[in-house]
C-alpha positions as CSV (number, residue, x, y, z in Angstrom):
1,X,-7.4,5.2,-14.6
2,X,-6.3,8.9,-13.6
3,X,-3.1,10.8,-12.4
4,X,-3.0,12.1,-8.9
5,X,-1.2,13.3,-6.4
6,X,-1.7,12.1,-3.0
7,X,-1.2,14.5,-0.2
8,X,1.1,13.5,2.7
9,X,-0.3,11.3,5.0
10,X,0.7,10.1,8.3
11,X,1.6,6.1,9.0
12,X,1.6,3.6,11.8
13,X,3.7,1.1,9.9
14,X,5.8,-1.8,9.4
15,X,8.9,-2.4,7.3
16,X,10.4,-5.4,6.1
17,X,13.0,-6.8,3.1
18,X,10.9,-9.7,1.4
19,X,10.2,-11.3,-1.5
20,X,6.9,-12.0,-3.4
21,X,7.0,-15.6,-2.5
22,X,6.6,-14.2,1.7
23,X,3.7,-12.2,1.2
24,X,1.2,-14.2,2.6
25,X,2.9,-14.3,6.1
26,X,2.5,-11.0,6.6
27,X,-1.9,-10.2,6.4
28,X,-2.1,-10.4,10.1
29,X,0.0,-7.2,10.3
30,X,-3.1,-4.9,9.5
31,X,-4.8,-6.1,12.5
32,X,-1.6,-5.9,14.4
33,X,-1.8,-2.0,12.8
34,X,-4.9,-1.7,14.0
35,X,-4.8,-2.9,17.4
36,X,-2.1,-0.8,18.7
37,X,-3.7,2.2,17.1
38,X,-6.6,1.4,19.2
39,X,-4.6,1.0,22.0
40,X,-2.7,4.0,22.1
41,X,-5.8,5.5,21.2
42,X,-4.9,7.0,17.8
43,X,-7.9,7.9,15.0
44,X,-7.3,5.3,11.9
45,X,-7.7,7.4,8.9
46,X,-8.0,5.3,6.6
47,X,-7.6,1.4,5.1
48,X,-4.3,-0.3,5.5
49,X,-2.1,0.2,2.9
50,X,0.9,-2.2,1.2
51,X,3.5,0.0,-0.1
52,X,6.0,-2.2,-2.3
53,X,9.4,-0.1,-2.3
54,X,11.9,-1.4,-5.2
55,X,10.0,-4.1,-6.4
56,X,11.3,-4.4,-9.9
57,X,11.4,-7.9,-10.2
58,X,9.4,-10.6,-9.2
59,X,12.3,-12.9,-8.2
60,X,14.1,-10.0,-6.6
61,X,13.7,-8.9,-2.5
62,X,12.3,-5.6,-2.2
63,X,10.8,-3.3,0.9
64,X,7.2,-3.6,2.0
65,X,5.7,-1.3,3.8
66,X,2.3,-2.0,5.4
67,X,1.0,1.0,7.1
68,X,-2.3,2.4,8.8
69,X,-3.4,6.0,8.4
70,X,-3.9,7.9,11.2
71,X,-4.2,11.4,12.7
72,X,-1.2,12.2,13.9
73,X,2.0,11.1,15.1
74,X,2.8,11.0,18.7
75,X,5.8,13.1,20.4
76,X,7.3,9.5,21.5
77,X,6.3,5.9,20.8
78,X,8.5,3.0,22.0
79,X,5.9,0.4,20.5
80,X,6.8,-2.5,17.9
81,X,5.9,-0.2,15.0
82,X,6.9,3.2,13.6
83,X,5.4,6.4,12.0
84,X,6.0,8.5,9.4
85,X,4.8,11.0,7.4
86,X,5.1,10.3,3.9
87,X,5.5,12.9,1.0
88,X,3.4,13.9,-1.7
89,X,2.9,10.7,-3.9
90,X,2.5,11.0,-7.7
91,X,0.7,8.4,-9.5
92,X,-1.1,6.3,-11.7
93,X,-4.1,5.2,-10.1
94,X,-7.1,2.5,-10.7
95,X,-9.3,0.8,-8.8
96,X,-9.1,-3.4,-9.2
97,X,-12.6,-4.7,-7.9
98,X,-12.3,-8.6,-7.1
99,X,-9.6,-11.2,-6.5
100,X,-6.1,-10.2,-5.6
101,X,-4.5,-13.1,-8.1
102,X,-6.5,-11.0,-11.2
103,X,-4.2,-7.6,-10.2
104,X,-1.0,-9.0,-12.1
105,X,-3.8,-7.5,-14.8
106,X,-4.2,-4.5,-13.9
107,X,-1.1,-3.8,-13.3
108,X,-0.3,-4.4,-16.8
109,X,-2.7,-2.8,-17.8
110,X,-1.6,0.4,-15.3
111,X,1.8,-0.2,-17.3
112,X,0.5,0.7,-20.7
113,X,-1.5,3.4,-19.9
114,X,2.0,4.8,-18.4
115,X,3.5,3.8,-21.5
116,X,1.0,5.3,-24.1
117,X,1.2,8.4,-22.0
118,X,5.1,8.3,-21.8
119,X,5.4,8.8,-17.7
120,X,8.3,7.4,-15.5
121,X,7.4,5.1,-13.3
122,X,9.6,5.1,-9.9
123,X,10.1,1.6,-8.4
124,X,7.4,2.8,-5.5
125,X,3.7,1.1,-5.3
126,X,0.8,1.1,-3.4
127,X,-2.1,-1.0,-2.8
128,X,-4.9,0.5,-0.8
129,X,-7.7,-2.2,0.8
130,X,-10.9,-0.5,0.9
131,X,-13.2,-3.5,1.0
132,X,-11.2,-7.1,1.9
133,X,-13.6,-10.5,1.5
134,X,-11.8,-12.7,1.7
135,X,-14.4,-15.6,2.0
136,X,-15.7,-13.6,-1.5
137,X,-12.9,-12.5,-2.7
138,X,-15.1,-11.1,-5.9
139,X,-15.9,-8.7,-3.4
140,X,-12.7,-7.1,-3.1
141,X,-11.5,-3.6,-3.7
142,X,-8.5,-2.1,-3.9
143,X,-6.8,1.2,-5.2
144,X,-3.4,0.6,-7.1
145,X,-0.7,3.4,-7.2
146,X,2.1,3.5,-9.4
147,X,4.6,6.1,-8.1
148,X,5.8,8.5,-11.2
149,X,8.4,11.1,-11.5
């Protein structure tokens, strides 16, 4: 577990307003990410990454981002997606290493750690996919980032 600050990067991405319940209809959208950056002929820079935008309650709708690193950002774009670049991003971070049902865990766990060390969470998080099994899911690893103040 560490405090960071992640430099600005640059996003192919997609928004949505969802809920918890929906997430599952939306994993083909990294591929989707990554096929039109091939396409347009873009350099990924990075994993795909779920950014969770006012999610402060599990029953509540909130703003997912999922978005694909790349180089740059073109001039003009008039594809299904859109790009940004994002701001420097303050945060808790920690590395979950197997399934995704077992990060409700480290979350919490992410939670005390901000607690114990008195920091102010903002209602921005990030999951990173670095490695995705999903036929062994123990196999799975992902960086968590809770945005603080």
């Amino acid at each position: 577990m560490q405090v960071k600050e992640v430099h600005p990067i640059n996003f192919l991405f997609h928004r949505v307003e969802t809920t918890l319940g929906e997430l599952q209809q939306f994993l083909p959208v990294g591929q989707q990410l990554f096929a039109e950056a091939v396409a347009r002929g873009h350099f990924v820079a990075g994993p795909v990454h779920w950014h969770y935008i006012g999610f402060t309650d599990v029953t509540k709708p909130f703003t997912l981002e999922i978005a694909l690193p790349v180089r740059e950002i073109p001039k003009e774009y008039d594809g299904q997606f859109q790009y940004k670049r994002t701001s420097p991003f303050r945060c808790v971070s920690y590395v979950h290493e197997g399934p995704w049902d077992r990060m409700p865990q480290s979350y919490g766990k992410m939670m005390e750690y901000i607690t114990e060390h008195k920091l102010s969470p903002l209602a921005v998080n990030r999951e990173l996919y670095i490695n995705v099994d999903m036929a062994h899911p123990e196999g799975n690893t992902s960086e968590i980032q809770i945005g603080i103040a």
